[in-house]
Every structure is written in structure tokens, then in C-alpha cells.
C-alpha positions in Angstrom: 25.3 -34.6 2.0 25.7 -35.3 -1.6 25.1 -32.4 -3.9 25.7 -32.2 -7.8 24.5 -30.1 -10.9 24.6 -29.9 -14.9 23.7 -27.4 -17.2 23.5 -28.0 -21.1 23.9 -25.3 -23.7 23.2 -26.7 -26.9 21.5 -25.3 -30.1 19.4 -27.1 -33.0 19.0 -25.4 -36.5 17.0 -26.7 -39.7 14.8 -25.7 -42.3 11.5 -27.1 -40.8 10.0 -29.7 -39.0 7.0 -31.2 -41.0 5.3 -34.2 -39.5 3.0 -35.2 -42.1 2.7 -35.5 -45.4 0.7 -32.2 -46.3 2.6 -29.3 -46.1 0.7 -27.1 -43.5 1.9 -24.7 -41.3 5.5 -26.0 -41.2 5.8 -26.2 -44.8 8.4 -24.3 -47.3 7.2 -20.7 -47.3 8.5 -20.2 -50.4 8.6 -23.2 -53.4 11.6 -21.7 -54.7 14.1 -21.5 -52.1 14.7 -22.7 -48.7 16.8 -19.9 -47.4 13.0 -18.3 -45.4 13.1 -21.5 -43.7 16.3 -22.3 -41.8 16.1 -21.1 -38.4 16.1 -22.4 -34.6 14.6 -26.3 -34.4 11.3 -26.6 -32.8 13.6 -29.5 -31.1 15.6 -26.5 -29.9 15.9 -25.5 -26.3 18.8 -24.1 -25.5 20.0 -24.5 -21.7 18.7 -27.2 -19.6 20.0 -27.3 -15.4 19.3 -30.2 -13.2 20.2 -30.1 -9.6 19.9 -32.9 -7.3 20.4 -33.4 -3.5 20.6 -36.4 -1.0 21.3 -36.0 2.5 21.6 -38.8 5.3 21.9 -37.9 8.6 24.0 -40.0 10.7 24.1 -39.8 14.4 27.0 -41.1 16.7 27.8 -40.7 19.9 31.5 -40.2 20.0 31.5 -37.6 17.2 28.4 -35.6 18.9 29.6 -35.7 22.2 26.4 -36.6 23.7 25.9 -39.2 26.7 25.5 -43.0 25.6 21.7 -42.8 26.4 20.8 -39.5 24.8 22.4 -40.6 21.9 19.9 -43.8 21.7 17.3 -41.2 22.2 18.0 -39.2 19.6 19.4 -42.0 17.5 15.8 -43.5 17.3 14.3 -39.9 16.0 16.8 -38.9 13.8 19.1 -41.4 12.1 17.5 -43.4 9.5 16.7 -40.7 7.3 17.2 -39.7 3.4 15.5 -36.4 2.2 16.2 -36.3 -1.4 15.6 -33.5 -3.8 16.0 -33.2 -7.6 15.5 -29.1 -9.6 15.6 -29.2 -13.2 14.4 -26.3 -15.4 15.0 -25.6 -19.5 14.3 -23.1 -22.1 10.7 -22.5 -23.2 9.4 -23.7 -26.5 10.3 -21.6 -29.7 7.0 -20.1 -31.7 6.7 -17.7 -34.6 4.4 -14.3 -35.7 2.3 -16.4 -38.3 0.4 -14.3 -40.9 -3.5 -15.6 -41.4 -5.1 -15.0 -45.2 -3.4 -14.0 -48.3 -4.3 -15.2 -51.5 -4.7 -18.9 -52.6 -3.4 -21.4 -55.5 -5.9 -23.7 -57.2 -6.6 -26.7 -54.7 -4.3 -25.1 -51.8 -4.8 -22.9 -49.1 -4.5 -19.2 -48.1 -0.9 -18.0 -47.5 0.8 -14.7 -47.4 2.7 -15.0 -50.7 -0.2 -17.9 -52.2 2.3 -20.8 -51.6 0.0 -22.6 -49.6 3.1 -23.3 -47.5 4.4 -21.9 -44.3 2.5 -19.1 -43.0 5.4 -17.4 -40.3 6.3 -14.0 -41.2 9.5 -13.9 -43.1 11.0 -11.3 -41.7 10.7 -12.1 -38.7 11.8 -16.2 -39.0 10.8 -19.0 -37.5 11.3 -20.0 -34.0 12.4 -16.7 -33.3 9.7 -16.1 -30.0 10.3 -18.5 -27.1 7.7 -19.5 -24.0 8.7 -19.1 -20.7 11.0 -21.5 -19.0 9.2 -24.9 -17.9 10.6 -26.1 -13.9 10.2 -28.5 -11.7 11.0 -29.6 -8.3 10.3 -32.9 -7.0 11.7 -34.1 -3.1 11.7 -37.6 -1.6 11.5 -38.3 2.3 12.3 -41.6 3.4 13.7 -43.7 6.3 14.5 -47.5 7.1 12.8 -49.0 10.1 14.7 -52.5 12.0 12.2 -54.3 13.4 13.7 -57.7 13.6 17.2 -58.4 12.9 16.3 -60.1 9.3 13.1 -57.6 8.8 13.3 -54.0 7.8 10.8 -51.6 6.9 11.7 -49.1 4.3 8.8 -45.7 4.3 8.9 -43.0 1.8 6.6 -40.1 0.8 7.4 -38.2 -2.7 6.2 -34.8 -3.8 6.5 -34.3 -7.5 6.4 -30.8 -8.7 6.0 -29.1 -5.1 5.7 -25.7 -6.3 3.0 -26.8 -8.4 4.2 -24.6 -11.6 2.4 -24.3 -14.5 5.0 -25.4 -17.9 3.4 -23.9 -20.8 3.7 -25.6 -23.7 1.1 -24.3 -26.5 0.7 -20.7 -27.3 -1.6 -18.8 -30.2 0.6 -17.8 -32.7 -2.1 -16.4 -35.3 0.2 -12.6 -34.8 -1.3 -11.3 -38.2 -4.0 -11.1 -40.7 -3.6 -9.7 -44.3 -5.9 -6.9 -44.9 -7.6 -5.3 -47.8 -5.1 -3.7 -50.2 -4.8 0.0 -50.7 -2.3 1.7 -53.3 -0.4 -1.2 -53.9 0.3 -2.0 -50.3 -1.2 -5.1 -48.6 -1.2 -4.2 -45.0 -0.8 -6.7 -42.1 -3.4 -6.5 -38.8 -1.7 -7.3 -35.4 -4.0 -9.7 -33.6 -4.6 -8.2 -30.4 -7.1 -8.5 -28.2 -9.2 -5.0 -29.1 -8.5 -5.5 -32.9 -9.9 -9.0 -32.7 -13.1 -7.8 -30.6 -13.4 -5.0 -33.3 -13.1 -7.3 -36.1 -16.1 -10.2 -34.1 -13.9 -12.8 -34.7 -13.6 -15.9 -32.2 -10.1 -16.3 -31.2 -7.9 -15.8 -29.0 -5.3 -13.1 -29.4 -2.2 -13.4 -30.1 0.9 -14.6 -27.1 -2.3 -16.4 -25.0 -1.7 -19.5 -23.2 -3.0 -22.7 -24.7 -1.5 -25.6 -23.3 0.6 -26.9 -20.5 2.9 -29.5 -20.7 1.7 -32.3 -18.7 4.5 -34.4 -19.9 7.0 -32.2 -18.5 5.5 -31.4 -14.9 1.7 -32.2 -14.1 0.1 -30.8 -11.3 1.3 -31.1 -7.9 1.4 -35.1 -6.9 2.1 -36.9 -3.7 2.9 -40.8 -3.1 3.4 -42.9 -0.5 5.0 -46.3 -0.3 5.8 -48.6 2.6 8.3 -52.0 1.6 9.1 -54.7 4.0 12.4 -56.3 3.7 13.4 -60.0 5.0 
């Protein structure tokens, strides 16, 4: 029985991730300073633990105490066998309150302080919400079969994500939208599911599921192999 496992802590800071060349919703919030921008890395997940298991039964006679001819009998059934297993499960994507509307700048977009830049909510920061952890398990079952004394027949059957868990991996993050000003206080709406059925709008509330991470753990698989050796 082999048994082993490693955990990560780590942590990522920067001021924004921005992929293309349009500043959209990871662009500077403010033109004038980057101190609303530094916060956790959308690279960032924190812990990370992977656990994996091999075990290999072997049967003998003189350590089991068993008669010469039970021991071929249960030699045939039981020896021969690997049942692998590998667990690994990390922290959840980080996400942000963003803030819909706001006023605009010639040629740009709506933002909360008419930037046309990042639209998170300042005081809250960025990357400060996180997704649940994403898991998987996957086990191997396999055994080596002598038919000949030069041919052997290796069988194995895999199971990848047994538990068949869902990873999330997209969430809506549209928290707030700007709302008519009144005695020189714009007020923010929370985007919740009655004030968004109130307000007829066709969207999905804020904290709902979007997208699973199929790159991480897709649905549950099984494979079978069979390999001949000579």
C-alpha cells in the first residue's frame, strides 16, 4: 500500500488581468491611479490538495498460513491486482460585486465613475468573492493476466470523476445597478432575483451558476482497456 499527499498554499496579487486590447471589464477603474486595482489574481487559488493511492495485493503462502492448494486457489482470484486512486481538490475561482450603468465618456462605455474602465465596486475590491471549491476523484482497477510464459494480458477499467461533481467555474457577477439620483446621492440596486423581476429585465441575478469547468472535472467517465504483452 502506497499512500502520499501535498497541499499548496500559495497566493497571487496584481492590479488586473486584461486579455485584450480594449479595456473592458478588467480595465483600470480609475485613469488616475492604480491603487482600486491591486487585489487577489484571477490566477489566484489559494490551497490546492492531491492525494493519491496504489495498493497491490500480494498473496503467499508462507506469510498467510494457508495450505499449498488453497493458496493457488485464492492466488488465482486475488493476486494480480492494482486499485489505484488519485483526490485532488482547490480553491474556487475569485469574482467581484460589479456595478452596471453610470454615466459615459464620449466614444466609451457606461461605468460607475464614467471611466469606461473596470466596473467592480471599489469598496469592495476585486477578487474579493470566491466559488466554491472544484474536486475530483478518479480510481483505476487493473490486473495482469499470464497466459503463456512470454504472453501477458494487462486489463484495466478507470472511472474519472466518480462522484460525478459539478466544478463551477462561471458565475453572474452583475451585483449592482446605478439608480436615478436623488439629493445628491446616486444610489446602487442589489441585483437580486425579486428586484430584477420588478425591474423586467432578462438576467440572471446575481451569485447564479453559469458555467462548469469541464477542463477541470467533466462529467462522470468510464474507460476500458485490454493490452497484450509478448
Amino acid at each position: 500500500m502506497e499512500f502520499r499527499v501535498a497541499w499548496t498554499w500559495s497566493k497571487a496579487l496584481d492590479y488586473g488581468q486584461n486579455a485584450g486590447g480594449v479595456p473592458r471589464t478588467n480595465g483600470q477603474f480609475d485613469p488616475f491611479t492604480i491603487a482600486y486595482d491591486k487585489g487577489p489574481s484571477a490566477l489566484n487559488f489559494p490551497h490546492r490538495v492531491v492525494a493519491t493511492a496504489v495498493w497491490s495485493p500480494r498473496v503467499r503462502g508462507a506469510a498467510s498460513g494457508i495450505s499449498a492448494t488453497a493458496e493457488r486457489a485464492v492466488w488465482r482470484v486475488a493476486d494480480g491486482w492494482t486499485v489505484a486512486a488519485i483526490f485532488s481538490e482547490a480553491s474556487g475561482r475569485g469574482y467581484s460585486y460589479d456595478v452596471f450603468g453610470g454615466t459615459r465618456l464620449p466614444g466609451g462605455r457606461e461605468s460607475l465613475n464614467g471611466s469606461g474602465g473596470s466596473v467592480m465596486l471599489p469598496t469592495a475590491g476585486r477578487n474579493t468573492l470566491r466559488l466554491a471549491d472544484s474536486a475530483k476523484l478518479d480510481v483505476r482497477l487493473a490486473r495482469n493476466f499470464r497466459l503463456t510464459e512470454t504472453v501477458r494480458l494487462h486489463a484495466s477499467a478507470e472511472a474519472f470523476n466518480v462522484l460525478n461533481r459539478v466544478n463551477y467555474s462561471g458565475v453572474t457577477q452583475r451585483a449592482y445597478l446605478v439608480g436615478t439620483p436623488a439629493n445628491g446621492v446616486t444610489p446602487l440596486i442589489f441585483q437580486n432575483a425579486a428586484t430584477i423581476a420588478a425591474e423586467g429585465l432578462n438576467v440572471q441575478p446575481f451569485g447564479t451558476y453559469t458555467a462548469a469547468g469541464a477542463g477541470q472535472a467533466r462529467e462522470r467517465q468510464l474507460q476500458f482497456g485490454l493490452r497484450m504483452e509478448f
